[in-house]
N, C-alpha and C positions, 0 to 999 in steps of 0.2 A: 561293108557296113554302110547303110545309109541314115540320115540322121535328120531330121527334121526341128527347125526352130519356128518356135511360135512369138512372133513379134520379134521377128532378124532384124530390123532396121536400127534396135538400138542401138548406143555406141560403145557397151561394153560385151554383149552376145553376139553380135554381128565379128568385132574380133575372135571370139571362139569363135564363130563360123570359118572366120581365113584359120584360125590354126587347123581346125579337121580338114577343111580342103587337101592345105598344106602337106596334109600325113595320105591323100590320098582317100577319104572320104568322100562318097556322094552323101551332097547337103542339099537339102530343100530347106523353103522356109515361108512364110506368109507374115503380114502386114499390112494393119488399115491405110497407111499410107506408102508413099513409093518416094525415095528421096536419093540425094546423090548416095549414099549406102549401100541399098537395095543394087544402085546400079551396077556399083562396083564389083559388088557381088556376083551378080549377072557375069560379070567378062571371066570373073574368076571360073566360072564353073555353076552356081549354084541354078536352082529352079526356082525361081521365086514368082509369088501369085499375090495379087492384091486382095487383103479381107482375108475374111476365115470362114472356111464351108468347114461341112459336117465331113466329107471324102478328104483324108488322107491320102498323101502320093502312096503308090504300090508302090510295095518293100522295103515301107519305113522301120524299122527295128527298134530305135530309142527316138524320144522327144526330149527335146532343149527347150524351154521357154522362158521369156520373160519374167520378174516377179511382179511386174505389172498387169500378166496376164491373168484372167480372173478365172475361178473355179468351172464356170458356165459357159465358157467359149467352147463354140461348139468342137474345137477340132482337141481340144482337153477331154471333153466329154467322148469324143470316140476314140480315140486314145487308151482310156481307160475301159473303155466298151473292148476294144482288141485285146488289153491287158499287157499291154507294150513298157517300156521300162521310161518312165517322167521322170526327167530332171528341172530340177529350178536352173535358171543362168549360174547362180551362185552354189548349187550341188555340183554342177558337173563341174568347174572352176576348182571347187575344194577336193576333186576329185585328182585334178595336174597337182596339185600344191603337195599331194602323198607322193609325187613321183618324182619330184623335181625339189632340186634346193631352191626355196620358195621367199623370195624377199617383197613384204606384203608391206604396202604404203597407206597406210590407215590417218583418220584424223577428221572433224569438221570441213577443215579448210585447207585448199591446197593440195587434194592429193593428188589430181590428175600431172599439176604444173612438176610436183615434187618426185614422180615417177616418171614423166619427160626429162628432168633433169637427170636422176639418175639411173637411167638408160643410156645417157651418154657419160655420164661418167665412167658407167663401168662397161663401157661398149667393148673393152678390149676382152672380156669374159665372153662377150658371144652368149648372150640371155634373151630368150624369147623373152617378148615383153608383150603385156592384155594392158591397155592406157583406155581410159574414159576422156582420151579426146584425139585427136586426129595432130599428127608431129609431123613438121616439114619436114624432117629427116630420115622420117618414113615413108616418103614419097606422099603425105597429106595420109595417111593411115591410122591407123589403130593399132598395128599390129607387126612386131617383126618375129617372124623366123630366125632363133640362134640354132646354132650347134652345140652347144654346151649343155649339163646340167643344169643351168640353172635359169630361173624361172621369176622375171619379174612382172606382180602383180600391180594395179588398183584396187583397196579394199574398201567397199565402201559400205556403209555402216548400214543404209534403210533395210527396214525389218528385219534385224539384223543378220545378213546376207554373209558380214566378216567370220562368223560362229561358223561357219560353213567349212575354212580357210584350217589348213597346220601349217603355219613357216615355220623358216627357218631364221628369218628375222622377220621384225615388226617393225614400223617408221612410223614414231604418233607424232603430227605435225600442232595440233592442238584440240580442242575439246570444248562445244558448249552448245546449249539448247538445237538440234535443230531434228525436223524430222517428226516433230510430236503430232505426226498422225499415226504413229505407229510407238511414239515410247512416251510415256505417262508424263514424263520429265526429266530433268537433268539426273537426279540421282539417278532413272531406271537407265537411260544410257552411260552413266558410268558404269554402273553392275555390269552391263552387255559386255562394254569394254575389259572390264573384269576377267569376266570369263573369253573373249577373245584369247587373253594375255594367256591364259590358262592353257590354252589349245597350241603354245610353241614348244616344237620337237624336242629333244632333248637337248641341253647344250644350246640351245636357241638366245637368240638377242635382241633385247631391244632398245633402239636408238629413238630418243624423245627429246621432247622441246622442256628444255629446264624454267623456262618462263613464262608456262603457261600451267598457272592454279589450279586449274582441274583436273589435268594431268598428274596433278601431288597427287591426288585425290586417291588415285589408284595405285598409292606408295609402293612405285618401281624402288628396287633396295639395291638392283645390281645392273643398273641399265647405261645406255653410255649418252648420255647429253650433249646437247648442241644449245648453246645462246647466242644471242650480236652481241656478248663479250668477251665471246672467245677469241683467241690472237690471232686467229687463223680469219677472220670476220670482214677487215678490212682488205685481205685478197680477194675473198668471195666479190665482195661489192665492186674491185678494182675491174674483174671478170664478166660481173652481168651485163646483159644488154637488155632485160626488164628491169623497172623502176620500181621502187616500193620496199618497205622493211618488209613485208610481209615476202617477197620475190628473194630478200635477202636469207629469209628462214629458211624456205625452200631451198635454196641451192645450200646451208648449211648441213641441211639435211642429209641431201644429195652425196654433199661431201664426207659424210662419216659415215655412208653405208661403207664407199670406194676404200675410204680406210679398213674400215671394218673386215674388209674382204681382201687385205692385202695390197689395193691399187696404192701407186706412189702419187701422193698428195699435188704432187707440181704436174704430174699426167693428170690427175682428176679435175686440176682446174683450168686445164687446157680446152680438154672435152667440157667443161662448163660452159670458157668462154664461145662456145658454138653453139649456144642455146638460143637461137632467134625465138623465141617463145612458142608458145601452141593454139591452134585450134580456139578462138571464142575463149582464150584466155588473155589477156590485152594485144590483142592481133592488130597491129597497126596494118592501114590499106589507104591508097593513093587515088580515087576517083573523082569522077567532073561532076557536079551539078549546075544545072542554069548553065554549061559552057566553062564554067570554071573550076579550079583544083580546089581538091580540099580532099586534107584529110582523114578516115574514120578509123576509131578504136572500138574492134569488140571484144564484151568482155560476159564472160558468163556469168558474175557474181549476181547470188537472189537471196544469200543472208546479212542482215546489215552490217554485220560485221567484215563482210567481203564488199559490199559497196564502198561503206567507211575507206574502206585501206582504198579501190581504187578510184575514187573519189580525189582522197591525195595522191593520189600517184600521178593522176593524172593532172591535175597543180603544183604538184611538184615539175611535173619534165613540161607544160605549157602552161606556163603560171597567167596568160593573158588573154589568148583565143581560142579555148576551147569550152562547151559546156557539153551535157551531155541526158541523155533518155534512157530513163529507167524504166522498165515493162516487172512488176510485181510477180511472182512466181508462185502459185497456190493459194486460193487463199483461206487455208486454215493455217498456213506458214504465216499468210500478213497478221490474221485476227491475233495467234498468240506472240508475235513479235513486233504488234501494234505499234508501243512504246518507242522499242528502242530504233523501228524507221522513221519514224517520227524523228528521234534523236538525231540522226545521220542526216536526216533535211536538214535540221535547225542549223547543224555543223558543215552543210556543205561549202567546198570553199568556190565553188563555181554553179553557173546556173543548170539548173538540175530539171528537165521533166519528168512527169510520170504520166505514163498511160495505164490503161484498163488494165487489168489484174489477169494474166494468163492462166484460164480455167484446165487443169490437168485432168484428161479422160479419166473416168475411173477411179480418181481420187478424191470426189470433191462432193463435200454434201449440203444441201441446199441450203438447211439453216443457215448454215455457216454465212453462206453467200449475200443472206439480205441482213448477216450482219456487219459488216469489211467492204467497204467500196475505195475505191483512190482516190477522187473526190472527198470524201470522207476525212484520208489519210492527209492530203497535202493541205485540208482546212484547220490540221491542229498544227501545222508548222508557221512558225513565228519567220519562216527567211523567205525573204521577199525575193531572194534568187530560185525559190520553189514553185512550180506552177504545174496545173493538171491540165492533161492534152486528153478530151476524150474522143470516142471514134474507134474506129477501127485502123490497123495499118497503113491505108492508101491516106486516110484523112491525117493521121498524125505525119506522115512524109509531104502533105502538101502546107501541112502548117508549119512545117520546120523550113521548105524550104522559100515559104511566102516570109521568113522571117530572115535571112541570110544575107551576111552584107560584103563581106569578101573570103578570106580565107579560113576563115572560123575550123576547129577543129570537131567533128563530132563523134560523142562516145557513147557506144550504142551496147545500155546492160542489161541481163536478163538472161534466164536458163530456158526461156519459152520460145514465140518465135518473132521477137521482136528484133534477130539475124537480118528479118527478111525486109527489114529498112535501108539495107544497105540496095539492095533492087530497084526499091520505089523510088531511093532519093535520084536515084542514074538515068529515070526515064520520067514521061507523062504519065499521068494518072491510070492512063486504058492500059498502058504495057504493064502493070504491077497484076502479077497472076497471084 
């Protein structure tokens, strides 16, 4: 069988791509851009081609694609022209979750960190795991290979992709605004949610965050809860080695799937405490600028409410030399959650930049654009530790480092590619590709 993705370099399709490899599949696949992903890819086995033409590989059979990918991309349009079998990322995905006992990690926030976690929890199960980020204990992957039935997922909510999904458990980490380019508002993603809940097998579970109000919302009546006041709370935190209550949910989470499935609670938080964190989820890293050490945190948070938390986290574990750069993440996500970035400036407890708003291919429409700027955003913040870096990448890494006095820590957040500062601040201007 051979199988073809369209837009393989993501970080949740490109793991189905290693699982078909895995089972012996020829995988092709294409992408506007070619990233450490793609290459990986490459040694695995796969064909992969930059951009999308109208010619499909010979004796492709089914398509995987992106839901990022658009109706009009040529290689969709002949696709359909041959009458070949289209899946979404998220159909073929809800496809393994019929075959496999399926434990599905859903929620606004946290789910990648919360399915890294508990993949080590329950490592002694031997569960293929699909993660939306790359885990040091997968060799820097996406993706592992079990032997077991069972089958842990990332579920994640945009256009509603989770609807796709039947577990066999459910993990709601918590719930609010996000995504409204695709759901009207909060009530219509609680509905979504709603019926997710509706789609678990028979006999199915679900483990939720008791301290998160929206959550009520969708009055679970027989679900099993997790808060930071359960007695079990203070092992959790004794065990992590990320900061933050929010890192504390997550691993509580972690820990009553393991229960849930029979693992013995002092095994579970053993494999917790092994949790060096993930991939662009506060990844702490050790490099020189100007000759000197310093070191940087990245963090993928782009809802304020994920900045918020690592904001303190990261005043919490460097209460004195660290500040950090914030790269804005869509901006119909900035326009309707104006307010509350704004909020998270006023509140930050360290000095905070922002640079230009990461415009998403495909997603982003112009009104919007000349209404939301950052500039804009950091002139309604009353905190004089907020200040706007405009420019492009090379220009915001030579104004961070024309400001540097010794060992400062810097925290580098964003879901776009504001990553790629970690590059710029290690070299001269010319070397930053």
């Amino acid at each position: 069988m051979k199988i073809h993705f369209i837009g393989i370099g993501g970080i949740g399709i490109s793991a189905l791509a290693r699982h078909f490899i895995g089972q012996g599949k020829e995988v092709t696949g294409s992408d506007l851009i070619e990233n450490e992903t793609t290459e990986d890819l490459r040694k695995l086995g796969a064909e992969i081609y930059k951009g999308h033409r109208k010619k499909l590989p010979q004796g492709v059979q089914t398509i995987i694609y992106s839901p990022a990918v658009t109706e009009d991309n040529p290689e969709m349009v002949e696709a359909k022209r041959l009458n070949l079998e289209i899946l979404s990322y998220p159909e073929a995905l809800g496809k393994l979750t019929e075959k496999y006992f399926t434990i599905a990690v859903s929620g606004t926030h946290g789910k990648s960190t919360t399915t890294a976690m508990t993949a080590l929890c329950i490592e002694d199960l031997d569960p293929t795991v699909i993660v939306g980020t790359k885990m040091k204990e997968f060799e820097n992957t996406n993706y592992k290979k079990g032997q077991s039935n069972y089958l842990l997922i990332e579920a994640d909510e945009w256009q509603g992709s989770l609807l796709n999904y039947t577990p066999d458990v459910v993990v709601l980490t918590n719930l609010e605004e996000e995504h409204l380019d695709c759901y009207r508002d909060l009530n219509h993603l609680i509905a979504t949610f709603g019926k997710y809940l509706s789609n678990l097998k028979e006999g199915g579970k679900i483990i939720y965050n008791e301290e998160d109000s929206n959550l009520g919302k969708l009055k679970i009546s027989s679900g099993i809860s997790f808060s930071k006041d359960d007695s079990i709370a203070s092992d959790v935190k004794k065990v992590l080695r990320v900061p933050g209550d929010h890192n504390l949910e997550n691993g509580l989470a972690a820990i009553k799937v393991a229960e849930t499935l029979g693992i013995d609670t002092g095994s579970a938080l053993e494999k917790l405490s092994q949790f060096k964190g993930s991939w662009r989820r506060f990844e702490e890293k050790d490099i020189k600028i100007n000759g000197k050490d310093h070191k940087i945190i990245l963090d993928y948070a782009h809802h304020p409410t994920e900045l918020k938390a690592v904001l303190n986290a990261v005043s919490e574990k460097f209460p004195t030399s660290a500040f950090a750069v914030f790269q804005p993440h869509q901006y119909q996500r900035t326009l309707h959650l104006e307010d509350r970035f704004v909020d998270v400036f006023n509140e930050s407890p360290i000095d905070l930049f922002v640079t230009d708003i990461y415009s998403v291919p495909g997603r982003e429409k112009e009104w919007i654009k000349r209404k939301i700027d950052s500039q804009k955003l950091v002139s309604r913040s009353k905190n004089k530790k907020t200040k706007y870096i405009p420019g492009d990448l090379e220009t915001v890494a030579e104004e961070i480092k024309s400001n540097l006095q010794g060992d400062e820590i810097i925290v580098i957040i964003g879901a776009g590619d504001v990553y790629r500062l970690e590059e710029a601040l290690k070299g001269p201007k010319n070397n930053f590709k």
